[in-house]
N, C-alpha and C positions, 0 to 999 in steps of 0.2 A: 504493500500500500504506500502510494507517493504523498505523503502531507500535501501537496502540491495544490492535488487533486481534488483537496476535501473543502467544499466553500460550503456546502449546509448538511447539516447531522439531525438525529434525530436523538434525545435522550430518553432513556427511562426514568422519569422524576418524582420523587416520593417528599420532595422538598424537606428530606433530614440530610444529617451532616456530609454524609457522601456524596450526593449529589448535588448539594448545592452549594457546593467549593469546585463541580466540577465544569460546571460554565465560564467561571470566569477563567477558571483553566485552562481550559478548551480554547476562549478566546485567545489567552494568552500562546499557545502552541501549536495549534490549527490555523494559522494568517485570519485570526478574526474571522474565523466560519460565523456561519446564522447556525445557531441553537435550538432548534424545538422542543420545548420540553412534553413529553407524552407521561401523563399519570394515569396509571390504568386502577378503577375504582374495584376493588373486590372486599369492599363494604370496612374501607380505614375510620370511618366515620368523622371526628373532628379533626384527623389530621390533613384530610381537603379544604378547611376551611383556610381562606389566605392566599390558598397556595399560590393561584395567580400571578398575585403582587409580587409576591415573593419571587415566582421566576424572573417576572419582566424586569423586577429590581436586580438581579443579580446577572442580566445579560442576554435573558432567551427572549426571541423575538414575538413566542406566542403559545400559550398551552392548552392541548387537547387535555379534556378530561374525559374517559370512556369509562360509560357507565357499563361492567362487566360483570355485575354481581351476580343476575340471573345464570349467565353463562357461565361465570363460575361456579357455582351451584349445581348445574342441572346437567353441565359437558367434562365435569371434573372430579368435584366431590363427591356427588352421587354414584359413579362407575367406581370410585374406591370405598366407597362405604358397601353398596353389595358388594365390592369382590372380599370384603372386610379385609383391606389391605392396610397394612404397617410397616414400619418400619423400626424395627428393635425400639416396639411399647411407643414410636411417637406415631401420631395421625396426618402428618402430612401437608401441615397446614401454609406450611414453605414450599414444599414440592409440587405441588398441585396449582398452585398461584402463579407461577414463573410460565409455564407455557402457554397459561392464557391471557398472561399480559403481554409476552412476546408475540404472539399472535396480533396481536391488538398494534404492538409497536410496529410491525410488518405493514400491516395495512397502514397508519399512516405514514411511513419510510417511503412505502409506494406511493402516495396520494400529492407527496410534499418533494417525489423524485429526489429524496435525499441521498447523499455520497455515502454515508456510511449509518450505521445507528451503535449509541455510547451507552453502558450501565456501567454501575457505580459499584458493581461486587469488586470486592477483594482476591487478590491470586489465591488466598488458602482456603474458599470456600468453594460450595455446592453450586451456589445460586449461578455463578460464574456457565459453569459447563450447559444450566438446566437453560437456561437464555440460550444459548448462543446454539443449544441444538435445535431448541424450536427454529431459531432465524435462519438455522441451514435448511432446516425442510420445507420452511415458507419464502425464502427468500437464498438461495444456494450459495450465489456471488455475491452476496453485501457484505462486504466490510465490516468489521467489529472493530472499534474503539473500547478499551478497558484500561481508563485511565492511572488504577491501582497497578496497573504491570508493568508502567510506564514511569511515572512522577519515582520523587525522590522521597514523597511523602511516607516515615515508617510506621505511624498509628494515629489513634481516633487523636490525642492528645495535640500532635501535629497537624491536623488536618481541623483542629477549635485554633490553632496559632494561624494557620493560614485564613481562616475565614474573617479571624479578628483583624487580621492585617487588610483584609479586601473589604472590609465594616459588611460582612454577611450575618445579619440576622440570625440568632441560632435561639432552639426551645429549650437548649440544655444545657446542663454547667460540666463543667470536670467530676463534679461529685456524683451527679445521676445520670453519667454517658453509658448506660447501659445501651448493648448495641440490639435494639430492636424490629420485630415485623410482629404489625397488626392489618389484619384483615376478619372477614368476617366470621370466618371458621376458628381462629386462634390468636394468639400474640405468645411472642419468645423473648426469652431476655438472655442476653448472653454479657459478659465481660466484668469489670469490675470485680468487687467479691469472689464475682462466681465463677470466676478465672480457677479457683482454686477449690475439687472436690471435698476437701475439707470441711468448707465453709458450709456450712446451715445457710438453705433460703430464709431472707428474711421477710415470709409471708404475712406475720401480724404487722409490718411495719407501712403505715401510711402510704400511700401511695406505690407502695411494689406490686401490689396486684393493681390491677385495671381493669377486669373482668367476672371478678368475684370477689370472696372473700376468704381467708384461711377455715381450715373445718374449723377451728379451735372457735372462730367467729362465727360459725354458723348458727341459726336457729335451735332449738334446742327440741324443736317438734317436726318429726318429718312432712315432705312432702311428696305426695301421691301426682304421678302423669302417666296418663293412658294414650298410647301413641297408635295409629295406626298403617297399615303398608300394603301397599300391591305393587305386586312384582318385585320386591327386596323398594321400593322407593316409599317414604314417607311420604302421609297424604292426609292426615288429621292427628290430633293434637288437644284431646280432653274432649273427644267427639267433635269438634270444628274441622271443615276443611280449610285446608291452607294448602299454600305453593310452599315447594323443599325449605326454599331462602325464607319464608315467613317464618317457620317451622324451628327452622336451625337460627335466627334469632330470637323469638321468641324462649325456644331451651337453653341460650347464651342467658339469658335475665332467670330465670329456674334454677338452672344448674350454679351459674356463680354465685346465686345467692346464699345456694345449701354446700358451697364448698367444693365443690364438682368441677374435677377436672382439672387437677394440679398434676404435671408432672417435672421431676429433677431426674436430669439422664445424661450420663456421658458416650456421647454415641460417636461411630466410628464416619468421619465424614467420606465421601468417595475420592476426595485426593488423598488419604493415606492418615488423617490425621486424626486423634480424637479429642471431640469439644464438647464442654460440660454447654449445658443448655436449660433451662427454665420452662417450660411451657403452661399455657392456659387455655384449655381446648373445653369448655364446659358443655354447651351443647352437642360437641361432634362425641363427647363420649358418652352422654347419656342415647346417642342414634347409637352407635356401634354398638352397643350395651343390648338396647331392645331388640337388634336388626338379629344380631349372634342368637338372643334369647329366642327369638322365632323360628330361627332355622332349625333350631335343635327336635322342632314337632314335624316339619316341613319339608326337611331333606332327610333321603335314605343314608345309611350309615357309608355306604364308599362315595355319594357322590359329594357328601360333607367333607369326608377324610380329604378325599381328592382336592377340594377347592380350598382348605386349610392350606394343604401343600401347595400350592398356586397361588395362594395370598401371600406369599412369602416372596416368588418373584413379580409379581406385581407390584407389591410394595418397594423392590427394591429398583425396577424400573424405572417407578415415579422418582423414590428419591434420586436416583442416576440422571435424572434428565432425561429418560428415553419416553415419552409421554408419544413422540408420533411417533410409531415404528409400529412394525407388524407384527410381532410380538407382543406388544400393549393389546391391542386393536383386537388379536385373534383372543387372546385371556379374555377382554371384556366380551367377544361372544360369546365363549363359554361359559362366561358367570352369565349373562343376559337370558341363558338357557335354563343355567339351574334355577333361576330366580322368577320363572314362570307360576309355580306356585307358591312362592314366598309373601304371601297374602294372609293377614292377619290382624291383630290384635294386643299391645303386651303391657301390663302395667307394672310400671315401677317406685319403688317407694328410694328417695333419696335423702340422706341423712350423714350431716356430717360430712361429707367428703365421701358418701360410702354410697352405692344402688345395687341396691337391693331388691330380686324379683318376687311381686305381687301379683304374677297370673300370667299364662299366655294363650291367646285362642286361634283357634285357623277352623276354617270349612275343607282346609285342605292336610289337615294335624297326621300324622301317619302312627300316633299314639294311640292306642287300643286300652284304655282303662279296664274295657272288657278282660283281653289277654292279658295286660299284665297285672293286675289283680293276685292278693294276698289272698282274698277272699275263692269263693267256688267260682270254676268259668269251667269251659269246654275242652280248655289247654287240655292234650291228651301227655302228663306229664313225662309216662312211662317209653315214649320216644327218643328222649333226654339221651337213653343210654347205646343208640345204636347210634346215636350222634355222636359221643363220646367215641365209641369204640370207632369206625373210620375217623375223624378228625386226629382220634393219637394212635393209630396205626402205625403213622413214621417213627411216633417218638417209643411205640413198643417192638418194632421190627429192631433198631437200632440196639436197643436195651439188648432185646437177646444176643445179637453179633458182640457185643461188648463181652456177652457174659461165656463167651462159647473160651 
């Protein structure tokens, strides 16, 4: 890529500290390109507020805000929640976000015939690879700017001295620079403190949580939600219908009220590295909670096993960045299949940071209260024993070679 060549870029703008030291940057080492800053909405809520100003004050010519909530909801979350995909205990709340905002930054890269398009991740992170693969499968030949691979800037610390020196407006201080992503499925906290596994989150403490509250704060009286689903997709909510996004906020104000959905994990990032992390996922885990609890009536015993062992690389997909690929694509028909009768009902009582199952229904249940019954049924039980005898056949053929 010839510098030469770049007179207008596109950015990924979240208007925190990363990128918005990286306009004036940009001008500074690009011959004064035009700047677009693109914020793709996946439900940040007050931290859109401003933003604007703030870009145009800092050098960009004009910013998109795409409303991508829906779509991330409905083309994203939704296809990792039935595949019940994770990623060692976290839900994805980073992963899943990055290719439908790149998507988003394509379209207008195209629209604006921009030279290249710029994000603000870091060489040692995730988000880095998960960008820049979506923009190879939507756009093959664009150009990537990542100006952390570049600059001489070596932390968050440096990069509050460079914005003070260019009078960039910032929401944070050196004391609360925690490095964070909020959207509408989660927020993560990473750095300071919690640089070091040692350290205890500090969840009773004022303003660390954003999204709930510690259990130790919680209510002291549970609370009951009856969720309902067709085809693995959430679709009411205490008997209301709602849209997934209605849904999965709505259980955001539930769940973080009763303490729902803290996690501390040092997880292994895809560049080699591993990084302790914070998360507050309250509503996506009260879905995964009910969505798991359903399928246990719903699915036969291999085709559950099977899709467990398949949530494994699906999840590790997402977090890899491989979100287009055929490999994704073909997983999610195969969940889209098992999830045909995944229709139901399930109530949960939450309490403390804890949920707890309170019932699950289906018209499609594969649970036989009849057959499995302590009580008298039909079970012919004396069958039992010629089952036994073929099933351990191997294990009593073997015995005797042993004994010979």
């Amino acid at each position: 890529m010839n510098k030469a060549d770049i007179k207008k870029v596109v950015l990924a703008y979240s208007g925190g500290l990363d990128t918005s030291i990286i306009i004036p940057w940009l001008k500074e080492n690009y011959n004064n390109c035009e700047v677009i800053a693109v914020s793709g909405n996946v439900g940040q809520a007050e931290e859109l507020e401003g933003l604007e100003e703030k870009a145009l004050k800092t050098g960009a010519s004009k910013l998109y805000v795409l409303d991508l909530t829906d779509e991330y909801v409905d083309d994203f979350i939704i296809p990792c929640l039935k595949a019940g995909a994770v990623y060692e205990d976290y839900l994805l709340g980073t992963s899943h976000a990055r290719p439908c905002i790149a998507k988003g930054l394509v379209e207008i890269a195209k629209k604006e015939h921009a030279d290249a398009i710029v994000h603000g991740c870091t060489g040692k992170g995730n988000d880095q690879v998960r960008f820049e693969l979506a923009i190879k499968h939507f756009a093959p030949t664009m150009p990537v700017i990542a100006p952390w691979r570049e600059w001489d800037i070596k932390s968050r610390d440096e990069e509050i001295d460079y914005a003070e020196a260019h009078n960039i407006p910032l929401r944070i201080n050196r004391e609360t620079n925690y490095s964070k992503d909020k959207n509408l499925w989660h927020l993560s906290h990473e750095g300071l403190d919690l640089e070091d596994p040692g350290n205890e989150p500090t969840y009773e403490k004022p303003g660390f949580l954003e999204m709930g509250v510690s259990p130790l704060q919680a209510p002291d009286t549970p609370t009951y939600v009856t969720l309902g689903f067709e085809q693995g997709v959430p679709t009411t909510l205490d008997g209301e219908k709602m849209s997934a996004k209605e849904i999965v906020l709505k259980l955001n104000d539930i769940g973080g009220a009763n303490g729902i959905g803290l996690l501390d994990i040092v997880e292994n990032r895809l560049v080699g590295i591993k990084c302790r992390g914070v998360y507050e996922t309250p509503g996506g885990t009260i879905l995964y909670a009910a969505h798991s609890a359903l399928e246990t009536i719903c699915l036969d015993k291999m085709t559950l096993h099977e899709k467990q062992k398949l949530a494994i690389t699906f999840g590790e997909l997402v977090y890899n960045g491989q979100w287009f690929t055929p490999l994704r694509e073909a997983l999610s028909a195969f969940v889209d299949k098992t999830q045909e009768r995944v229709t139901g009902t399930v109530k949960l009582k939450l309490y403390k940071g804890n949920i707890i199952k309170a019932g699950i229904w289906s018209k499609y249940s594969l649970y036989s209260e009849e057959i499995a019954t302590f009580g008298e049924s039909d079970y012919d039980q004396a069958q039992a024993a010629g089952f036994i005898n073929l099933y351990g056949l191997p294990i009593q053929v073997q015995a005797m070679v042993d004994g010979k």
